[in-house]
N, CA, C, O and CB atoms as a CASP TS submission, in Angstrom:
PFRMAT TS
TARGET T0000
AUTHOR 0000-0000-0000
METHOD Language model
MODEL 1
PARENT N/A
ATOM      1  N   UNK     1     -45.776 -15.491 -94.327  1.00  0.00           N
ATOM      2  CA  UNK     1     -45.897 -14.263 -93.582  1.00  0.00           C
ATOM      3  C   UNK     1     -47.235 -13.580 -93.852  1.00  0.00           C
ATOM      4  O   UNK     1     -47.653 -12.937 -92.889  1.00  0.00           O
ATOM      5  CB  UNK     1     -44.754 -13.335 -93.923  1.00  0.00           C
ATOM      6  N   UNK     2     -47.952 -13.575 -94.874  1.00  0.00           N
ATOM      7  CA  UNK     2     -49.064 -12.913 -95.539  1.00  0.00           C
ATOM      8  C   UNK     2     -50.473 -13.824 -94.889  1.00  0.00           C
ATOM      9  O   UNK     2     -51.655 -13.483 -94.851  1.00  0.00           O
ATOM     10  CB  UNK     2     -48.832 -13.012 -97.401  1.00  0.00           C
ATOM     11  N   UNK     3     -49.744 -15.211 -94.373  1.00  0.00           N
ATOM     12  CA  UNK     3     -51.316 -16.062 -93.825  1.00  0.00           C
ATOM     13  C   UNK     3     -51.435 -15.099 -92.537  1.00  0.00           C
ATOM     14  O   UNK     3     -52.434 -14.456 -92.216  1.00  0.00           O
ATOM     15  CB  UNK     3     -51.199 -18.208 -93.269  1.00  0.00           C
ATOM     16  N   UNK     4     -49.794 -15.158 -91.656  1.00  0.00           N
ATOM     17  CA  UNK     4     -49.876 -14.880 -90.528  1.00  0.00           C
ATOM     18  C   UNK     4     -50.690 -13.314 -90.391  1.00  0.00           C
ATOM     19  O   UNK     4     -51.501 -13.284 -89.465  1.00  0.00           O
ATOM     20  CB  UNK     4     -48.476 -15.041 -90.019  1.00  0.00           C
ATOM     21  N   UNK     5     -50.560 -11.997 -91.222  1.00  0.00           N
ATOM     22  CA  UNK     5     -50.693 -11.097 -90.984  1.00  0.00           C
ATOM     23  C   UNK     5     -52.356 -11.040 -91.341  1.00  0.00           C
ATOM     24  O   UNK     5     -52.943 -10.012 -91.004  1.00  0.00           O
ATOM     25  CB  UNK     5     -49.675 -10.359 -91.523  1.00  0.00           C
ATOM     26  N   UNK     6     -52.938 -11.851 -91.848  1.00  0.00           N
ATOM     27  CA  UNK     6     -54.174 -11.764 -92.332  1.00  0.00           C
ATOM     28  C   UNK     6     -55.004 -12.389 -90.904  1.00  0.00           C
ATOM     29  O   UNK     6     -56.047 -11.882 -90.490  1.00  0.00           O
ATOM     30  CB  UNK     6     -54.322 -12.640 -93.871  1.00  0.00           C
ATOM     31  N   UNK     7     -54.306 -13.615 -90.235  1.00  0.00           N
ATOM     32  CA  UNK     7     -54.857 -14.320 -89.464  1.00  0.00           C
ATOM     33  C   UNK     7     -55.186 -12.615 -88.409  1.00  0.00           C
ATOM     34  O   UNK     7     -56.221 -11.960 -88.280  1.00  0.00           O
ATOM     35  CB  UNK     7     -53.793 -15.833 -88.915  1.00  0.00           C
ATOM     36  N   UNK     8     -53.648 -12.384 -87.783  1.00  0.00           N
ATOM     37  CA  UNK     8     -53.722 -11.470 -87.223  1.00  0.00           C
ATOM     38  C   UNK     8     -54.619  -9.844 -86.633  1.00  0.00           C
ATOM     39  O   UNK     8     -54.875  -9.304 -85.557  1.00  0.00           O
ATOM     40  CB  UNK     8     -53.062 -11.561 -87.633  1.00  0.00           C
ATOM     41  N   UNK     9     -54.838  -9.584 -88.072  1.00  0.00           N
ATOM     42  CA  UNK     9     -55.634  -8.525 -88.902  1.00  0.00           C
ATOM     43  C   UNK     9     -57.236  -8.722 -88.628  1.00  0.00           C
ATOM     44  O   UNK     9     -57.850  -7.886 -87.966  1.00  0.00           O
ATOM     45  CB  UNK     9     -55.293  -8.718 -90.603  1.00  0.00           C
ATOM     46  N   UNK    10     -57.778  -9.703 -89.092  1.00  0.00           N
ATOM     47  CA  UNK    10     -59.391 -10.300 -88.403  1.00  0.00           C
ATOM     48  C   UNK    10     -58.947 -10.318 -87.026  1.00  0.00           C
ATOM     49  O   UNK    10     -57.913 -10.668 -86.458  1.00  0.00           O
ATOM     50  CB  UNK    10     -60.075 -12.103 -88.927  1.00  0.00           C
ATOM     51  N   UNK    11     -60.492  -9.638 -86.532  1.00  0.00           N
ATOM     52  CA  UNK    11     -60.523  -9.687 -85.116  1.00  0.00           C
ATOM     53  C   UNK    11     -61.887 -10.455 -84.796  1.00  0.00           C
ATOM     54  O   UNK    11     -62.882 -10.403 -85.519  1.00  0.00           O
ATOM     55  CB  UNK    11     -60.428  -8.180 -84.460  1.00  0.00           C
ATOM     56  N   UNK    12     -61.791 -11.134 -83.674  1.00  0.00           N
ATOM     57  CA  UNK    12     -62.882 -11.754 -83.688  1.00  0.00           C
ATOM     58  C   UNK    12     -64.046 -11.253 -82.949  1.00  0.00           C
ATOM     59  O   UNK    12     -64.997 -11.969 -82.637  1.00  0.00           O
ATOM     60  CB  UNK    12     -62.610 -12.857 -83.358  1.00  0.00           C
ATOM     61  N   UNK    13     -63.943  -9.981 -82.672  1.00  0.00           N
ATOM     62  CA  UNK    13     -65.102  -9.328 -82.355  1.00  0.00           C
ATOM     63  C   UNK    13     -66.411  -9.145 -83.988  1.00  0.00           C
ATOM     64  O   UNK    13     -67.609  -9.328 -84.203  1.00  0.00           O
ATOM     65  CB  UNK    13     -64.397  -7.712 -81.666  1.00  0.00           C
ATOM     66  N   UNK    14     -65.006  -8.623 -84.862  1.00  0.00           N
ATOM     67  CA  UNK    14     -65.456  -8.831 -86.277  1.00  0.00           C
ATOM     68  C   UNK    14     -66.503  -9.862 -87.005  1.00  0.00           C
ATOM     69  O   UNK    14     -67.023  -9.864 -88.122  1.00  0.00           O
ATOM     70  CB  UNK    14     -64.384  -9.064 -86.831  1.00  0.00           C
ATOM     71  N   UNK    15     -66.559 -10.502 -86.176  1.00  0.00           N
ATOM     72  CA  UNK    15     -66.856 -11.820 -86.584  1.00  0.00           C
ATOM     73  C   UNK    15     -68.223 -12.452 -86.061  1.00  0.00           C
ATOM     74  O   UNK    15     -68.441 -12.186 -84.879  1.00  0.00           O
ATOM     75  CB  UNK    15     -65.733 -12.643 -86.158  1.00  0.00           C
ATOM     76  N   UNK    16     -69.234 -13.269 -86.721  1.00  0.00           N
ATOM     77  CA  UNK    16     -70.684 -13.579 -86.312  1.00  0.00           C
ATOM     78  C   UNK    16     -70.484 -13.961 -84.994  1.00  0.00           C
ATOM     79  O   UNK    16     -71.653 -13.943 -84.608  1.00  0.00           O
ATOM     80  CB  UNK    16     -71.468 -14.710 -87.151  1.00  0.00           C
ATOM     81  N   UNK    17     -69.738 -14.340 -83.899  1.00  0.00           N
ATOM     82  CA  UNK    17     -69.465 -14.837 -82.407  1.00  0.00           C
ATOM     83  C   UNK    17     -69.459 -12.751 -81.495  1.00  0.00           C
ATOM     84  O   UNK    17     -70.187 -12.112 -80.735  1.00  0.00           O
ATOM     85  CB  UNK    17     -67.234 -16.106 -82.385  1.00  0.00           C
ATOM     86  N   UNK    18     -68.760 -12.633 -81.904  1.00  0.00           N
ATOM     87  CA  UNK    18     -68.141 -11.104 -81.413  1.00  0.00           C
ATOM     88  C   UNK    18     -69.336  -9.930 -81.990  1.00  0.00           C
ATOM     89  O   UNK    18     -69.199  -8.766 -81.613  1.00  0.00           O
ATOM     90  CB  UNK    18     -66.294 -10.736 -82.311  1.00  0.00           C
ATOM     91  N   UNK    19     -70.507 -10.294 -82.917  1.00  0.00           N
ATOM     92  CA  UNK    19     -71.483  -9.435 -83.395  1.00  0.00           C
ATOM     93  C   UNK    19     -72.533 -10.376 -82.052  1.00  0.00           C
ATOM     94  O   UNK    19     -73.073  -9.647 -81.220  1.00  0.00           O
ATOM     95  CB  UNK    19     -71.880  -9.494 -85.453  1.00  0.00           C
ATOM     96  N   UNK    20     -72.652 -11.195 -81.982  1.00  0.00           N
ATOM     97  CA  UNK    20     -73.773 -11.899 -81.281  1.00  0.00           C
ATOM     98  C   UNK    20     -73.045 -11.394 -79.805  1.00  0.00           C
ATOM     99  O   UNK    20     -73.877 -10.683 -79.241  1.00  0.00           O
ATOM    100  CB  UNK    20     -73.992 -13.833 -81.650  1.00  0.00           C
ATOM    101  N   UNK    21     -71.851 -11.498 -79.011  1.00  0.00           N
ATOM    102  CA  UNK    21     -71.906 -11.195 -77.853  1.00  0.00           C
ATOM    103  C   UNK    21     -71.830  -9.553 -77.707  1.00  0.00           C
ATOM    104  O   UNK    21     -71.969  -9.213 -76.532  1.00  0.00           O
ATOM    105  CB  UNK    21     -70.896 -11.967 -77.209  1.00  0.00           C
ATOM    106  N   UNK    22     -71.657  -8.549 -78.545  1.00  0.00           N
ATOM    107  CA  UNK    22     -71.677  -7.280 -78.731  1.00  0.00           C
ATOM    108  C   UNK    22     -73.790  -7.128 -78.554  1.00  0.00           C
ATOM    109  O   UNK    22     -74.233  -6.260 -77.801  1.00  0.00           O
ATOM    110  CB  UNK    22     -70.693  -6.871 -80.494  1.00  0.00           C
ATOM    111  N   UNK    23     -74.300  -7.614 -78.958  1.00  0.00           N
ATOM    112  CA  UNK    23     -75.876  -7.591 -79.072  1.00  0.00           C
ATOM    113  C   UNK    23     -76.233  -7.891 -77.844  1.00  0.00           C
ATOM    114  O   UNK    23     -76.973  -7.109 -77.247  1.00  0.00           O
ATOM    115  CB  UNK    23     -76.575  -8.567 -80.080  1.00  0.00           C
ATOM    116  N   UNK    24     -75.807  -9.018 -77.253  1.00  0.00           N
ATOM    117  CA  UNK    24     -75.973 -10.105 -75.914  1.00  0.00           C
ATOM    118  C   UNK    24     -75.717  -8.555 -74.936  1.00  0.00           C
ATOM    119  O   UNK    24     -76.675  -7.898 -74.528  1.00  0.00           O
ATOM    120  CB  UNK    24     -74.377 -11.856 -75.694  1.00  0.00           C
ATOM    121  N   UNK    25     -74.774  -8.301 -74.771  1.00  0.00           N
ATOM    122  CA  UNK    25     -74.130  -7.612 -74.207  1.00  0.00           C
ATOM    123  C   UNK    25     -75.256  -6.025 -73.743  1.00  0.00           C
ATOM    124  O   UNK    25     -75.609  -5.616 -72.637  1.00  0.00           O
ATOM    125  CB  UNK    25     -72.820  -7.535 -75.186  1.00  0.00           C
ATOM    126  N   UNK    26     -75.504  -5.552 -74.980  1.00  0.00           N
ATOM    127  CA  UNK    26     -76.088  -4.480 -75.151  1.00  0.00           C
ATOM    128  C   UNK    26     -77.384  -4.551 -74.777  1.00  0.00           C
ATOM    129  O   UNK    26     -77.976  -3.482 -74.630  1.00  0.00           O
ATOM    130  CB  UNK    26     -75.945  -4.089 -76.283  1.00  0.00           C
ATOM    131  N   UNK    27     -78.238  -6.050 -74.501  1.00  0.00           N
ATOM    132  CA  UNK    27     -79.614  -6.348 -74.148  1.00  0.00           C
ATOM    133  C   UNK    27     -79.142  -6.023 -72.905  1.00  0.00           C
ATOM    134  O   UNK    27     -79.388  -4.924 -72.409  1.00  0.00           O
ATOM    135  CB  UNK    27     -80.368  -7.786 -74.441  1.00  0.00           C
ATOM    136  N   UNK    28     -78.240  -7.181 -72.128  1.00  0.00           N
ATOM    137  CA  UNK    28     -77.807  -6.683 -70.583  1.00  0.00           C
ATOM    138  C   UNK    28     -77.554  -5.803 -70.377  1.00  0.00           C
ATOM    139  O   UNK    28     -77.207  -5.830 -69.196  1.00  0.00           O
ATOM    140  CB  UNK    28     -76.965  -7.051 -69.966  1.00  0.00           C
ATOM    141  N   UNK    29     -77.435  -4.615 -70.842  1.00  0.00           N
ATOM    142  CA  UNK    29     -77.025  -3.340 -70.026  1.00  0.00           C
ATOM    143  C   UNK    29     -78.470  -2.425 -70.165  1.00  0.00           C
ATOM    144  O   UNK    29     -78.934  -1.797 -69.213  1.00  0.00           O
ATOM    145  CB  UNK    29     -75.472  -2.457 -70.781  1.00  0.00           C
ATOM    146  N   UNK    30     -78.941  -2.456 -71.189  1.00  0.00           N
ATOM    147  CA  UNK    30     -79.937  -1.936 -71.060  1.00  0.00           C
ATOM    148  C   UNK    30     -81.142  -2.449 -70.183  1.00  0.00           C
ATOM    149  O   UNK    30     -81.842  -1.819 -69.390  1.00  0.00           O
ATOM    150  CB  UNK    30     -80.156  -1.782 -72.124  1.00  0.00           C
ATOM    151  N   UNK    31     -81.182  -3.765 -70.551  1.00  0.00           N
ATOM    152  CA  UNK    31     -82.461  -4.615 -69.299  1.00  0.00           C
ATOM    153  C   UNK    31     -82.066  -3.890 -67.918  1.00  0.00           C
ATOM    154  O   UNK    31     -82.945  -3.632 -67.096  1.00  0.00           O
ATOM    155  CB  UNK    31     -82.188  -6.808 -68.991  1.00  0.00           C
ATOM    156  N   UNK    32     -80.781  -3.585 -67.698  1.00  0.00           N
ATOM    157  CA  UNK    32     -80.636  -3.803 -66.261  1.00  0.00           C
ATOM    158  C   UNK    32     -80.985  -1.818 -66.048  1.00  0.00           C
ATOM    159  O   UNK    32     -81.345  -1.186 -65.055  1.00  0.00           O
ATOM    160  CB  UNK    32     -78.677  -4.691 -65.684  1.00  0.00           C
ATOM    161  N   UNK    33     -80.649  -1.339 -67.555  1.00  0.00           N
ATOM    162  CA  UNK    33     -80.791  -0.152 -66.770  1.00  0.00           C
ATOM    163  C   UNK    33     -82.551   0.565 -66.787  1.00  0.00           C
ATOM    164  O   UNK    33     -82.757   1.552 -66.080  1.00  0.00           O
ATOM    165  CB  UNK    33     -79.579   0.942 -67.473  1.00  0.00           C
ATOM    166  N   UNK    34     -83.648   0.006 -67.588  1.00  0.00           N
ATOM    167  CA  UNK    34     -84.701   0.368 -67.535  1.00  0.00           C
ATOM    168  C   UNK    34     -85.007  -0.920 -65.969  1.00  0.00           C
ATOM    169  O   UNK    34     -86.004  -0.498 -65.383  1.00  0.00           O
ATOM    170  CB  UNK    34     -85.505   0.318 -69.208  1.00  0.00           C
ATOM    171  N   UNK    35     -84.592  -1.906 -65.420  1.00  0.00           N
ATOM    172  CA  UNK    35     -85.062  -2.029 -64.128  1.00  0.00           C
ATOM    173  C   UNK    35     -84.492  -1.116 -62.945  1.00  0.00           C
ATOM    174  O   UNK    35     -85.121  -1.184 -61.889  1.00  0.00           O
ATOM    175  CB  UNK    35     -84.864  -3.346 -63.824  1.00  0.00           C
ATOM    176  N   UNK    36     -83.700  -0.512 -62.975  1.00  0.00           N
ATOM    177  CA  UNK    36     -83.134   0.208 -62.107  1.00  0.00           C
ATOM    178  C   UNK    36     -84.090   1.523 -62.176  1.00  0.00           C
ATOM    179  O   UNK    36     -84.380   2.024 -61.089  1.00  0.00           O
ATOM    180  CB  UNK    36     -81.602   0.366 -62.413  1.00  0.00           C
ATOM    181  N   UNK    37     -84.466   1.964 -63.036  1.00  0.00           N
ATOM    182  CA  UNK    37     -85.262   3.090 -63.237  1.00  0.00           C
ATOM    183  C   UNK    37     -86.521   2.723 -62.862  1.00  0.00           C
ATOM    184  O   UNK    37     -87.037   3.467 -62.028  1.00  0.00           O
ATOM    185  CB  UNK    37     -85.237   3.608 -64.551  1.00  0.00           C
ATOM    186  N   UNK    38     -87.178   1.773 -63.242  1.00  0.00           N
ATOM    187  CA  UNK    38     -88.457   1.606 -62.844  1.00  0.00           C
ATOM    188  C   UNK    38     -88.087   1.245 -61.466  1.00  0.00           C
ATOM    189  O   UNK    38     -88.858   1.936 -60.799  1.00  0.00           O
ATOM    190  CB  UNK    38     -89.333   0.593 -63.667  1.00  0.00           C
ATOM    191  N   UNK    39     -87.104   0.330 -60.360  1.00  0.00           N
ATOM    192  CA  UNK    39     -86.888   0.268 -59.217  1.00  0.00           C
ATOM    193  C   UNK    39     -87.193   1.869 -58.510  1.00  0.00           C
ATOM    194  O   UNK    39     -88.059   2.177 -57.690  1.00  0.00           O
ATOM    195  CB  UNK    39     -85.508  -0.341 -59.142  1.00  0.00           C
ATOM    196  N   UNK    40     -86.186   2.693 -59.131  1.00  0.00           N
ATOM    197  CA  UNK    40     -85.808   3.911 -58.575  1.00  0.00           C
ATOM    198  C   UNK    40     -87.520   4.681 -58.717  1.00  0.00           C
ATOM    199  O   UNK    40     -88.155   5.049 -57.729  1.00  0.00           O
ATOM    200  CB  UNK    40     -84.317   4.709 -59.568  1.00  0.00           C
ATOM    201  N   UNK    41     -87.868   4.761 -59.716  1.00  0.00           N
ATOM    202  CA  UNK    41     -89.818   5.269 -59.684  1.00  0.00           C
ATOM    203  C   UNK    41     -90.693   4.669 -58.684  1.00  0.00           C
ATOM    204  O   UNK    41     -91.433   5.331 -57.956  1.00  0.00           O
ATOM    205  CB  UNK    41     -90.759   4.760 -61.147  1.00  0.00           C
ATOM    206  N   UNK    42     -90.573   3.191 -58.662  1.00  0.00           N
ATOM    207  CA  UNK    42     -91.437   2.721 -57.482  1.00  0.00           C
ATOM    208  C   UNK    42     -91.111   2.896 -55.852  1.00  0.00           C
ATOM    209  O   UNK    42     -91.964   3.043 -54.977  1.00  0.00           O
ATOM    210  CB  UNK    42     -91.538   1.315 -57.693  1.00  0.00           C
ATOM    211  N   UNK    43     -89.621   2.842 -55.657  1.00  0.00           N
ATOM    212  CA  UNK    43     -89.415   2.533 -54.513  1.00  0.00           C
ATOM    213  C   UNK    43     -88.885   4.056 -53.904  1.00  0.00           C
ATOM    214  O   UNK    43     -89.458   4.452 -52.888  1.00  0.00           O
ATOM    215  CB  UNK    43     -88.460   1.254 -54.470  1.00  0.00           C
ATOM    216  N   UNK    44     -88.141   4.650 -54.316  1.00  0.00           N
ATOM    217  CA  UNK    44     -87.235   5.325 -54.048  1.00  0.00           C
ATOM    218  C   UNK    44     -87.639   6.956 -54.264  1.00  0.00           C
ATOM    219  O   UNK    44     -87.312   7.925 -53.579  1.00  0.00           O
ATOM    220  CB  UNK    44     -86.161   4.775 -54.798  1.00  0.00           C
ATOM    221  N   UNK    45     -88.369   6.893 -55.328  1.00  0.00           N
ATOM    222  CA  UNK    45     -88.917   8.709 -55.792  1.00  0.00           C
ATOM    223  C   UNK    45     -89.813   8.752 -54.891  1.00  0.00           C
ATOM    224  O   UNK    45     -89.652   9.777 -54.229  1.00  0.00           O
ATOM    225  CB  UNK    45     -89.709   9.188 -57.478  1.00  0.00           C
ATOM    226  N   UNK    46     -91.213   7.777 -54.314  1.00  0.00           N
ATOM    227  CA  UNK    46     -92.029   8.088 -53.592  1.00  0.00           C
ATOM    228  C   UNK    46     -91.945   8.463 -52.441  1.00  0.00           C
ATOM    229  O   UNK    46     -92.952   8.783 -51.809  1.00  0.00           O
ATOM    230  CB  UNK    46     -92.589   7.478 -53.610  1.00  0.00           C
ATOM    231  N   UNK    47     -90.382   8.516 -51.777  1.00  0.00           N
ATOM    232  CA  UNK    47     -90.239   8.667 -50.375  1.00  0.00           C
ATOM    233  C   UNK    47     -90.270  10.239 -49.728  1.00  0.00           C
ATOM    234  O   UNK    47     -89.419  11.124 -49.815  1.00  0.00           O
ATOM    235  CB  UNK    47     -88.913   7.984 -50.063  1.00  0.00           C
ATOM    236  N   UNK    48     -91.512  10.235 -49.084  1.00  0.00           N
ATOM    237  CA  UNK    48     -91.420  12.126 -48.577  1.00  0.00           C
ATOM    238  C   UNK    48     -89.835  12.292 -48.286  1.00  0.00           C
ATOM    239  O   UNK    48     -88.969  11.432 -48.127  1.00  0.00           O
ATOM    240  CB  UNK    48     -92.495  12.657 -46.709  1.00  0.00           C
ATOM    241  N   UNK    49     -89.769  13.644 -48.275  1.00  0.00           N
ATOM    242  CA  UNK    49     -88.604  14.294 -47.611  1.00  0.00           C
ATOM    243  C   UNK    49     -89.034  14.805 -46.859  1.00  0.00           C
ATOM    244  O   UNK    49     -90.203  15.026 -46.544  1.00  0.00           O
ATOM    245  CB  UNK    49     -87.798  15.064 -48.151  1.00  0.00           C
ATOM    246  N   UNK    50     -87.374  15.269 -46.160  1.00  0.00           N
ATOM    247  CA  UNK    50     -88.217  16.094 -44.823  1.00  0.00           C
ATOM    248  C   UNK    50     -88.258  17.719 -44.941  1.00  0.00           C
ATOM    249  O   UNK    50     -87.363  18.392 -45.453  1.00  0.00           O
ATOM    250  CB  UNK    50     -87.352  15.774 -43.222  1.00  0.00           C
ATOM    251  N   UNK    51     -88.919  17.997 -44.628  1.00  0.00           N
ATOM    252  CA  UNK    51     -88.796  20.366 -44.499  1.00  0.00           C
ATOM    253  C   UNK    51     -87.622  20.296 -44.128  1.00  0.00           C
ATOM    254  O   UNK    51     -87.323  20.012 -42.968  1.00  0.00           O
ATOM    255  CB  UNK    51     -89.878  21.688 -43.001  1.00  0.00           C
ATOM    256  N   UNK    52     -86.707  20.559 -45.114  1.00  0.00           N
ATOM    257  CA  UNK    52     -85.656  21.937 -44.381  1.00  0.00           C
ATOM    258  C   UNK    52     -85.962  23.212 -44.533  1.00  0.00           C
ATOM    259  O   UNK    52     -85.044  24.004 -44.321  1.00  0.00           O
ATOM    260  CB  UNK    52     -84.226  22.067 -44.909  1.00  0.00           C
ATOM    261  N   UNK    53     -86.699  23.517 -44.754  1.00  0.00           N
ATOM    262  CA  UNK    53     -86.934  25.324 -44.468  1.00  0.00           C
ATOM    263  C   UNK    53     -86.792  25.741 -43.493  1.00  0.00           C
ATOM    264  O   UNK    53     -87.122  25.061 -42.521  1.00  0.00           O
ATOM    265  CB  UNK    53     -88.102  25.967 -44.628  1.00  0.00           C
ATOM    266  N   UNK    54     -86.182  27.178 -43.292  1.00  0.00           N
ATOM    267  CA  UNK    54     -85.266  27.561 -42.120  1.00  0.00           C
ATOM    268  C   UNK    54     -86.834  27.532 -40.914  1.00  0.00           C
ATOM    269  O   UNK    54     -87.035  27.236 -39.736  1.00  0.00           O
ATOM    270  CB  UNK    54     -84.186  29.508 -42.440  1.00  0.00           C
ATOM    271  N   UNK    55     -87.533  27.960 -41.921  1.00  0.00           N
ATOM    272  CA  UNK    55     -88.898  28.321 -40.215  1.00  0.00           C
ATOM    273  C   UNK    55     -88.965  26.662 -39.769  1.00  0.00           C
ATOM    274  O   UNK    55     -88.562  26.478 -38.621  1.00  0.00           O
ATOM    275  CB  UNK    55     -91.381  29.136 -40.822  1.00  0.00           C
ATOM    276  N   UNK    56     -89.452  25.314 -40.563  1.00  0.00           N
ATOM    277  CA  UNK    56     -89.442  24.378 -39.821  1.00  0.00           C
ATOM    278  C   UNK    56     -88.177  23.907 -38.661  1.00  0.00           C
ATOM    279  O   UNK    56     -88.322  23.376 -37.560  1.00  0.00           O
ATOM    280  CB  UNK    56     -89.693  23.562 -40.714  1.00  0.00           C
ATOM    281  N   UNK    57     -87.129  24.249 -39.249  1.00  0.00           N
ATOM    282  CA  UNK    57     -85.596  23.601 -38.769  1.00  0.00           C
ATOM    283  C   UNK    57     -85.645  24.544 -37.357  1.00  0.00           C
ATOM    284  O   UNK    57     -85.063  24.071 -36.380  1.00  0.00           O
ATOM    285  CB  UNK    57     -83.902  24.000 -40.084  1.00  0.00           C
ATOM    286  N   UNK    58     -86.375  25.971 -37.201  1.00  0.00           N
ATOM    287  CA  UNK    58     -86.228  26.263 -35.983  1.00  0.00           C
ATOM    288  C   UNK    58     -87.449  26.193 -35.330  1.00  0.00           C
ATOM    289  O   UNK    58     -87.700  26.661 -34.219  1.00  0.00           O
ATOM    290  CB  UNK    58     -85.644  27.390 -35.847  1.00  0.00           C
ATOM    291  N   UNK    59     -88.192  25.593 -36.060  1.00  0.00           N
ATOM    292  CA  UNK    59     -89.688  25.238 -35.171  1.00  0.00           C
ATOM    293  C   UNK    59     -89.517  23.728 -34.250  1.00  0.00           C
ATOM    294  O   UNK    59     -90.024  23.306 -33.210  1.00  0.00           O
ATOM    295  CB  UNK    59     -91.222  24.961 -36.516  1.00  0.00           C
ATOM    296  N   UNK    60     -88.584  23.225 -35.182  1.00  0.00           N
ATOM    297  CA  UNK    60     -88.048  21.672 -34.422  1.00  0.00           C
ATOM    298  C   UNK    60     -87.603  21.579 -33.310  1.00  0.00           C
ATOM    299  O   UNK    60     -87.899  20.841 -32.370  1.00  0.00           O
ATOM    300  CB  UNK    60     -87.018  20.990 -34.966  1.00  0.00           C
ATOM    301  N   UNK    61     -86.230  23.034 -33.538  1.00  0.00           N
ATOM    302  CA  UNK    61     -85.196  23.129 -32.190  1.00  0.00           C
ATOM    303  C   UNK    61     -85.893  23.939 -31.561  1.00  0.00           C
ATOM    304  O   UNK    61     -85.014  24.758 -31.295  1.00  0.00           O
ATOM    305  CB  UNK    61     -83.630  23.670 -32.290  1.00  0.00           C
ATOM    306  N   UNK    62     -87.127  24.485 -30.959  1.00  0.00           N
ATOM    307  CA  UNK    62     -87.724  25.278 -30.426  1.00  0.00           C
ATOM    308  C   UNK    62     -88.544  24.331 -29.356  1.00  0.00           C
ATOM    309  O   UNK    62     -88.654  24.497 -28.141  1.00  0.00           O
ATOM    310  CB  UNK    62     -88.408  26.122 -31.410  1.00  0.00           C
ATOM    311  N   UNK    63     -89.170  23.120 -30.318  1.00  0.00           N
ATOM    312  CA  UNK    63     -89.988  22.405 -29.745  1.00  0.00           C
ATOM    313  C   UNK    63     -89.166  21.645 -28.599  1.00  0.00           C
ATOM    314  O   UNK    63     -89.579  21.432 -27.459  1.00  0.00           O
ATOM    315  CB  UNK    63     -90.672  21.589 -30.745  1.00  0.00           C
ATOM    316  N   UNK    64     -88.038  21.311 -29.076  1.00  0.00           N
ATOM    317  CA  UNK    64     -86.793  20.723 -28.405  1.00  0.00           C
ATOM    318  C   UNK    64     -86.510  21.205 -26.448  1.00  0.00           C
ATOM    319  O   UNK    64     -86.392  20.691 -25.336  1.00  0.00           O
ATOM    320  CB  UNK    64     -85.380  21.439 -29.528  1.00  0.00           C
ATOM    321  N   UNK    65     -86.535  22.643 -27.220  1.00  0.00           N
ATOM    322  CA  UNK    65     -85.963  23.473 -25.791  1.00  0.00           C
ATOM    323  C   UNK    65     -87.077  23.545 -24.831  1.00  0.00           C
ATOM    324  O   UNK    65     -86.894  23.487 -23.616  1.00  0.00           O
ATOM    325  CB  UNK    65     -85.439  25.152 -26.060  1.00  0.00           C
ATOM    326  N   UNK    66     -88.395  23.691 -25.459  1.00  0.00           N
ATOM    327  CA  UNK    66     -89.262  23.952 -24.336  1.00  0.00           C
ATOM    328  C   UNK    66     -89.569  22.527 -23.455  1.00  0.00           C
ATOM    329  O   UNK    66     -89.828  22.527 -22.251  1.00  0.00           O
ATOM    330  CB  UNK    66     -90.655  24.628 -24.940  1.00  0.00           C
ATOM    331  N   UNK    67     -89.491  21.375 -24.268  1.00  0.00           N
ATOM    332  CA  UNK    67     -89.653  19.779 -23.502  1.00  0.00           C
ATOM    333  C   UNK    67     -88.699  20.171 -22.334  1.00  0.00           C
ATOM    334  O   UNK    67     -88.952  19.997 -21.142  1.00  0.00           O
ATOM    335  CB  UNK    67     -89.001  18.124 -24.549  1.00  0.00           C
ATOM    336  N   UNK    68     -87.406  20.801 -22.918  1.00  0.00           N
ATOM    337  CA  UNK    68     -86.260  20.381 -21.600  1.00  0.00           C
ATOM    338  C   UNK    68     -86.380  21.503 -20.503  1.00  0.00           C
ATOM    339  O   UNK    68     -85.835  21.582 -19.402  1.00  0.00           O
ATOM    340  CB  UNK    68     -84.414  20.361 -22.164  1.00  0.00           C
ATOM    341  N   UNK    69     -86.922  22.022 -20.894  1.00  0.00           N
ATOM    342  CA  UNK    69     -86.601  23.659 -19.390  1.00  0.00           C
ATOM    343  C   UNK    69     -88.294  23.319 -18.912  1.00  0.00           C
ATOM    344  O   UNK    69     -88.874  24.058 -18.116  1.00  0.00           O
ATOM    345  CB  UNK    69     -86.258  26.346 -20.346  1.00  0.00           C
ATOM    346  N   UNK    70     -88.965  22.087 -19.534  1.00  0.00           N
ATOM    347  CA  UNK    70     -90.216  21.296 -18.345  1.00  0.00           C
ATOM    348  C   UNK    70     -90.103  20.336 -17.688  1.00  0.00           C
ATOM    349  O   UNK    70     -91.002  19.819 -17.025  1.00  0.00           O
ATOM    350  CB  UNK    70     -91.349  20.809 -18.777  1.00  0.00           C
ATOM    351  N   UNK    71     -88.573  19.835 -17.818  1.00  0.00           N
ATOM    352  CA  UNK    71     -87.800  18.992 -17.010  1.00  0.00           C
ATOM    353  C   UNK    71     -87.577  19.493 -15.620  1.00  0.00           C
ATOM    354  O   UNK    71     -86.911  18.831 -14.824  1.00  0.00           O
ATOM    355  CB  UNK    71     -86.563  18.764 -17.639  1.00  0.00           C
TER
END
């Protein structure tokens, strides 16, 4: 009973296999999250936005109305 509870008791994360895929593991998450960041800096931060400020948003729909009542 004392082999079984000992077998039991070790875990094999504990263990040089379960320390090496705990490390493995922790490279992949991090690799992936400094490429996502540098993705997100190159591709994604550089993209203008557009004016929402209330004067552009009614300078838009302004420009809008006068095209159509030159219809």
């Amino acid at each position: 009973m004392s082999t079984t509870r000992k077998i039991l008791a070790r875990s094999w994360f504990r263990g040089r296999g379960g320390r090496r895929f705990a490390l493995e593991f922790a490279l992949i998450i991090g690799v992936k999250l400094i490429l996502l960041t540098v993705l997100w800096v190159l591709v994604i931060r550089p993209q203008p936005r557009a004016d929402t400020s209330p004067a552009a948003i009614e300078q838009h729909f302004s420009v809008q109305e006068q095209s159509e009542a030159l219809r």
